[in-house]
C-alpha positions as CSV (number, residue, x, y, z in Angstrom):
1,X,21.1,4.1,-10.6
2,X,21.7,3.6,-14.4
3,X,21.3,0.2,-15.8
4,X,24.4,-1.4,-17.2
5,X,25.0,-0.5,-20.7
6,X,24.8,-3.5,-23.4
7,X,28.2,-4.5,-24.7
8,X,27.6,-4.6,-28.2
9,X,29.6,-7.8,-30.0
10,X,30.1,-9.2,-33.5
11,X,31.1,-12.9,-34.8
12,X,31.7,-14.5,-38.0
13,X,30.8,-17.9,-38.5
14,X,32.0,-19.7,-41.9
15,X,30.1,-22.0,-43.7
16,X,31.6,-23.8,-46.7
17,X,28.8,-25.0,-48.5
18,X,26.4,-22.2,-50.1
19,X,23.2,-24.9,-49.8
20,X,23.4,-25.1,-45.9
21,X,24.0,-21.5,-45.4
22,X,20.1,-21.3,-48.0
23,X,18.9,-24.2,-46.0
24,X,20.0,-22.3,-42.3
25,X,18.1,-19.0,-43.6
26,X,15.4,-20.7,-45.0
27,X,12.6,-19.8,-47.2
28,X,12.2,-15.7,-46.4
29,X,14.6,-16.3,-44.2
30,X,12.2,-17.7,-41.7
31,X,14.4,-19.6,-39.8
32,X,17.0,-17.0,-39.4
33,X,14.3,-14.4,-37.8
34,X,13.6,-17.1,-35.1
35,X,17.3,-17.1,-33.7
36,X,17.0,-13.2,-33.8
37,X,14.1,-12.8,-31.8
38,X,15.2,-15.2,-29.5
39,X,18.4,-13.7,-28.8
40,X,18.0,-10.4,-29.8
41,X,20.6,-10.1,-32.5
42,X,21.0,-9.5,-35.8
43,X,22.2,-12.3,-38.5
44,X,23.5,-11.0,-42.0
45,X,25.4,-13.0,-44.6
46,X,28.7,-12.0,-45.6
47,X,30.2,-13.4,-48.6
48,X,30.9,-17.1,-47.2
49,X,30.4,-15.8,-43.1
50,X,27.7,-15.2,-41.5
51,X,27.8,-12.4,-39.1
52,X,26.2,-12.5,-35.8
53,X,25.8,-8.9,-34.3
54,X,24.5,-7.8,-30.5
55,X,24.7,-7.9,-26.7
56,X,27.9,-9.8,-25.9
57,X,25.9,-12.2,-23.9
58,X,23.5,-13.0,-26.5
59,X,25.7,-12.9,-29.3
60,X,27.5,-16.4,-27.8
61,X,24.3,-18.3,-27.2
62,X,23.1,-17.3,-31.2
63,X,26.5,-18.5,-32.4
64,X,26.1,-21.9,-30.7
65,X,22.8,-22.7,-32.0
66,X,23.7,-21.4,-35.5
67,X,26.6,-24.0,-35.4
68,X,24.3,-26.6,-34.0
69,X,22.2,-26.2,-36.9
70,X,24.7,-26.4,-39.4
71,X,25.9,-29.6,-37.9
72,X,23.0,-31.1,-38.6
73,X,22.4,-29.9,-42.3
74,X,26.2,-31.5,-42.6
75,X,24.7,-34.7,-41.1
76,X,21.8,-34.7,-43.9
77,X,19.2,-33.3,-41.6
78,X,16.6,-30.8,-42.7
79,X,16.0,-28.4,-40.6
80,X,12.3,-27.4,-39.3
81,X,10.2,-24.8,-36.7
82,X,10.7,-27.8,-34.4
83,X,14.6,-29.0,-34.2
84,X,15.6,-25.1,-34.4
85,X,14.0,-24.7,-31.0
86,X,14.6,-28.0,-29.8
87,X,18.1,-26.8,-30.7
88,X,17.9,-23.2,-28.6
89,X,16.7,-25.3,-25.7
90,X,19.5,-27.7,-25.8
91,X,21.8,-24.6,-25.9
92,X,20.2,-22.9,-22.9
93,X,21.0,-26.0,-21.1
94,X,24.4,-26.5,-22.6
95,X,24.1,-29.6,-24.4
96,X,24.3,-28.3,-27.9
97,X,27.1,-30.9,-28.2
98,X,24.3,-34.1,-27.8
99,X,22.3,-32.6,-30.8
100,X,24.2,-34.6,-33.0
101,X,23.1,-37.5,-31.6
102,X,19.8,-37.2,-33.5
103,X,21.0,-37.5,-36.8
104,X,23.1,-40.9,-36.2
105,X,20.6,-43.4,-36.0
106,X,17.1,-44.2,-38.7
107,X,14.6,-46.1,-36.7
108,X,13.1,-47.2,-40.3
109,X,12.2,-46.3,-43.5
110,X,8.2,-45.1,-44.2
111,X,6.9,-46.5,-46.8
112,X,7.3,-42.9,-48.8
113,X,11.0,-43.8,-48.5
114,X,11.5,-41.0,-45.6
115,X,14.3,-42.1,-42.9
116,X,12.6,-41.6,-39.3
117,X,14.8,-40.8,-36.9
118,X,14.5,-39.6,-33.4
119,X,13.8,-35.6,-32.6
120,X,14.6,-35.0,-29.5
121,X,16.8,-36.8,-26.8
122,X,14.1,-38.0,-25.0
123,X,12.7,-40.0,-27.9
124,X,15.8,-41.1,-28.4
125,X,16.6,-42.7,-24.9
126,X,12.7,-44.1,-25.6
127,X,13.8,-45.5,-28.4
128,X,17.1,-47.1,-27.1
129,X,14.7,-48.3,-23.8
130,X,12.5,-50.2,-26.8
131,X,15.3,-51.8,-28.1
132,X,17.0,-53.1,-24.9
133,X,13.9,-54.2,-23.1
134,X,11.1,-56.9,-23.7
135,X,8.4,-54.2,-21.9
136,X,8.7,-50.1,-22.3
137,X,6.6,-47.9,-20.9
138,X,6.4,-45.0,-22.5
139,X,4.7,-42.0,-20.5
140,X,3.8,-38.0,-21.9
141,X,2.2,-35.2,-22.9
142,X,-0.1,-35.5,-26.7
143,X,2.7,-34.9,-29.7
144,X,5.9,-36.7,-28.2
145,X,5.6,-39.0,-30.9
146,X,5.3,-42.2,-28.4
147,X,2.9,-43.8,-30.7
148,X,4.3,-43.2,-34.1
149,X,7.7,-44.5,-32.1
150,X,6.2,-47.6,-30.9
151,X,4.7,-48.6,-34.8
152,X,8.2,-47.8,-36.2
153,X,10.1,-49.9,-33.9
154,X,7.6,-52.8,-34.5
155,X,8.1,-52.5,-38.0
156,X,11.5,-52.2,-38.2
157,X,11.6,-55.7,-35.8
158,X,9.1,-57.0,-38.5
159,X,11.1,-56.2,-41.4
160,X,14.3,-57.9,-39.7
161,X,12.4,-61.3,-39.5
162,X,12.3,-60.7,-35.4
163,X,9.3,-60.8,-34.8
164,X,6.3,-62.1,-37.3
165,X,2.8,-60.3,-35.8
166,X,2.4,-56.7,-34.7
167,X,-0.6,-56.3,-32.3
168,X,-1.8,-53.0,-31.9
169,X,-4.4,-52.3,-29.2
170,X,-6.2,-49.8,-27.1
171,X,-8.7,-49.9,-24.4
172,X,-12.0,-48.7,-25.6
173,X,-13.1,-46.8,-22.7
174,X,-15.9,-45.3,-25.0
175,X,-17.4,-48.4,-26.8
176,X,-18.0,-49.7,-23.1
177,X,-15.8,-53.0,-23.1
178,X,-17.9,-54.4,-20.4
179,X,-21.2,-54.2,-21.7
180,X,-20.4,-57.8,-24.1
181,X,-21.2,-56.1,-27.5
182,X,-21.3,-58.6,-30.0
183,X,-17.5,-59.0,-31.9
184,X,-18.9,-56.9,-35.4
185,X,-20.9,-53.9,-33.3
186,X,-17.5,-53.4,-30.9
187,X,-15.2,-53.6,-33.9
188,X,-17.3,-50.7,-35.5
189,X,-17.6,-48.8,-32.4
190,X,-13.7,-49.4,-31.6
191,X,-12.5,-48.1,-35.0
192,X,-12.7,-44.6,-34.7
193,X,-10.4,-44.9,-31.4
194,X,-7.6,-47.4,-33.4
195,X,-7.6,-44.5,-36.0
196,X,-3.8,-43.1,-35.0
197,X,-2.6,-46.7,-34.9
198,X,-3.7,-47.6,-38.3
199,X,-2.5,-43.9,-39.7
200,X,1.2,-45.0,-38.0
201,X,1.0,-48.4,-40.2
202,X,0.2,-46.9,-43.5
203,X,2.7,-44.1,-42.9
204,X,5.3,-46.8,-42.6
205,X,4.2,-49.9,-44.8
206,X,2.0,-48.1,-47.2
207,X,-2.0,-49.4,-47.4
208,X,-1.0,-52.1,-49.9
209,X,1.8,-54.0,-48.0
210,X,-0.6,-52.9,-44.6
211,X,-3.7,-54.6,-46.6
212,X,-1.7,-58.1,-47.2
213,X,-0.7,-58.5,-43.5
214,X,-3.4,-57.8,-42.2
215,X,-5.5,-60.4,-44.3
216,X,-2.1,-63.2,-43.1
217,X,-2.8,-62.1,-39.9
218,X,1.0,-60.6,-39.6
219,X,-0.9,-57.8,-38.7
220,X,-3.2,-57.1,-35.7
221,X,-5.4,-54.3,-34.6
222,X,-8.1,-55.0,-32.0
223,X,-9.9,-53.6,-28.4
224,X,-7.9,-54.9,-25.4
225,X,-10.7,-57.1,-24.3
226,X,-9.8,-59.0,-27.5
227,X,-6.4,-60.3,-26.1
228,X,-7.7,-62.2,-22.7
229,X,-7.5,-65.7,-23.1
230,X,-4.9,-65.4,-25.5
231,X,-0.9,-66.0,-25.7
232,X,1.2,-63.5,-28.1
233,X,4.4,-65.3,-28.8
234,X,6.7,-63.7,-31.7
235,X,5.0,-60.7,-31.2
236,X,5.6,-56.9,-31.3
237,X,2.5,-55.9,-28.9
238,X,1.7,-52.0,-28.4
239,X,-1.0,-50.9,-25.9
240,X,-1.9,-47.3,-26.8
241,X,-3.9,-45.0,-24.5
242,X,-2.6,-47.5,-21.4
243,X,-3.6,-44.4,-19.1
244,X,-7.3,-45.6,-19.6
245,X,-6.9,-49.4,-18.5
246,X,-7.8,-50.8,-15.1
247,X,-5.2,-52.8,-12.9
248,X,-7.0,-55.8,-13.7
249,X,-6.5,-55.0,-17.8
250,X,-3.3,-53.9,-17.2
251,X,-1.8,-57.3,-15.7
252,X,-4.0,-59.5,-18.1
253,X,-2.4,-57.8,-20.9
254,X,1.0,-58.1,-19.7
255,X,1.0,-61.6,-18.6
256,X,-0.4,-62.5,-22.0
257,X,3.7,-62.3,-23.3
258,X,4.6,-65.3,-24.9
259,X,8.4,-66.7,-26.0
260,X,10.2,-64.0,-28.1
261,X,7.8,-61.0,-27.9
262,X,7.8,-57.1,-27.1
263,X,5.8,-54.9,-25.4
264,X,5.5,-50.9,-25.6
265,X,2.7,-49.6,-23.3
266,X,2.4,-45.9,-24.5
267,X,0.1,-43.4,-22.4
268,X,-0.2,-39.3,-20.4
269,X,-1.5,-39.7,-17.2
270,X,-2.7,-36.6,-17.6
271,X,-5.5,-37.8,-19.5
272,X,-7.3,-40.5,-17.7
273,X,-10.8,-41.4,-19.0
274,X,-11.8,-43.6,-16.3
275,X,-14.7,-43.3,-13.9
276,X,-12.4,-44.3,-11.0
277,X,-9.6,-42.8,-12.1
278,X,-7.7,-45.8,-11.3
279,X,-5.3,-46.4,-14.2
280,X,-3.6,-49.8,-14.6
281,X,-0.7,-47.7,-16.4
282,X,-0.1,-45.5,-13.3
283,X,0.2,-49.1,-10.8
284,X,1.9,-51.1,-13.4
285,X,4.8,-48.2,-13.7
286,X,4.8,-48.5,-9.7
287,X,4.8,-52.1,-9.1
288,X,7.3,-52.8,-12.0
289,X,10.1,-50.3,-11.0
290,X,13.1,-52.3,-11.1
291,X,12.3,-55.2,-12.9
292,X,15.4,-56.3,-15.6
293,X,13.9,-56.2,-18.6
294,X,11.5,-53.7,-18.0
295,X,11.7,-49.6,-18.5
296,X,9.9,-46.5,-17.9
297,X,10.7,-43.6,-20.0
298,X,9.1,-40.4,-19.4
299,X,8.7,-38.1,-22.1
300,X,8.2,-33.9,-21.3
301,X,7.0,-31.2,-23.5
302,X,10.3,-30.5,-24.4
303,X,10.0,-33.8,-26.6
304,X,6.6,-32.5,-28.2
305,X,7.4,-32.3,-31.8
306,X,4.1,-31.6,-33.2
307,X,3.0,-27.6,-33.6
308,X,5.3,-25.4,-31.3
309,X,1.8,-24.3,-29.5
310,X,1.0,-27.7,-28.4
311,X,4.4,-27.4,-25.8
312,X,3.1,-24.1,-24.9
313,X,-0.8,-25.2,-24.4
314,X,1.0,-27.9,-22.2
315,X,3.3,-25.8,-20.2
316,X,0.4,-23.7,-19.5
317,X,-1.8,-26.3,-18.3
318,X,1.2,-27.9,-15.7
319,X,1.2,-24.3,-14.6
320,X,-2.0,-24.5,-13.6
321,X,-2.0,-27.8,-12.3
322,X,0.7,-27.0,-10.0
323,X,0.7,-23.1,-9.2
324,X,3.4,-23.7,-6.1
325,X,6.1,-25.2,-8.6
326,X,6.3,-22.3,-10.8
């Protein structure tokens, strides 16, 4: 039996402005050539139109993400490897319409004077779960951004007077918590494993402004074991790499909250460090369900928006992982 023959389709779509039809090609016309070999079409310019050519059920699909896209160059967005196929997959699911969502709202302003805003929709819920919530658990894959998030929503609460100390912290699963190394050796030891936190805090404040907190104490940046003992009012608290606390670390840290303070517990329980394997994030998620004032968000590979590779490398690996589900 012969296969069905391809409908073959054309459709215009006009753009007004000739700097969002450059910006939409892109440099070689990179950006063009991905929509094309996703869908399996052809995209020429024509005078102020651009011409979308191909199989009639392709043709649609490439239309919709073309328009997507120039939304968001309307909207002042630039357009990278990243958003064009976090784009695609909003259209395969047919919520092209929430991309514009993305470009409403700037989390903050890095200290190179770039507005950060959220990528993908998941971030953006995390972010909205931040904001509503004194504690937010935010659980994913590497590359969803849940760190970088978490150090520009403290900031921004900084800069508005909210809070007045950001305390940044990470177990140190490596530098052997329990072993009682004396305050200088663990510091040294736990440096190398703080490093993301501090890069998030320069990107945003700059290593001047960073410098003068930290030496006013506005800012913090210490080992978990640091905080027993202790309680963090007026405080923006994030716990990184929460996958690789105990229980025990877990509630200590969380009943440390003082008056007027916020918690974001970031972690991928896919990565747990511990010789147990029992993570404190993993109970603490559990035990908490339901609580007012606490969320969960849990971020996919469809919110990775570091290299396109790393949400492959991922998919492949959850493949693996669970053979029946795919």
């Amino acid at each position: 039996m012969a296969g069905k023959a391809m409908k073959m389709i054309e459709q215009l779509v006009n753009v007004e402005r000739m700097e969002h039809t450059l910006a939409l090609f892109g440099s070689f016309d990179t950006n063009v050539k991905m929509i094309e070999e996703a869908y399996g079409v052809t995209v020429l310019l024509r005078g102020t139109d651009i011409k979308v050519t191909g199989d009639a059920e392709k043709v649609g699909p490439a239309v919709r993400v073309i328009e997507t896209l120039l939304s968001l160059l309307n909207n002042g967005e630039a357009l990278t490897e990243q958003n064009i196929h976090y784009v695609m997959s909003l259209v395969s699911e047919g919520q092209e319409d929430r991309a514009a969502q993305l470009a409403e709202d700037v989390i903050c302003i890095t200290a190179k004077g770039r507005p950060l805003k959220s990528k993908t929709l998941g971030q953006k819920k995390y972010i909205e779960a931040i904001r509503q919530n004194t504690i937010t658990f935010g659980v994913g894959p590497a590359g969803t951004g849940k760190t970088y998030l978490a150090v520009a929503m403290a900031v921004r609460a900084f800069r508005a007077h909210e809070i007045n100390r950001i305390i940044l912290t990470r177990p140190a699963v490596e530098a052997g918590e329990k072993l009682g190394f004396l305050p200088g050796d663990l510091q040294n030891k736990v440096d190398p494993y703080l490093r993301p936190l501090y890069d998030a805090l320069f990107d945003m404040l700059g290593s001047e402004n960073y410098q003068r907190y930290l030496e006013r104490g506005n800012i913090e940046v210490a080992p978990l074991a640091y905080m027993r003992g202790r309680t963090l009012d007026d405080s923006f608290i994030i716990l990184d790499e929460a996958q690789n606390t105990t229980p025990e670390q877990m509630k200590m840290l969380l009943t440390r909250l003082g008056q007027n303070s916020k918690a974001v517990i970031t972690g991928d329980v896919t990565q747990i460090d511990l010789p147990d394997k029992r993570s404190g994030l993993i109970e603490a998620t559990r035990i908490l369900k339901g609580i007012s004032g606490i969320a969960t968000v849990q971020l996919s590979d469809k919110d990775v928006v570091r290299h396109r590779l790393i949400q492959e490398i991922i998919k492949a690996y959850e493949a693996a992982a669970h053979p029946a589900k795919h």
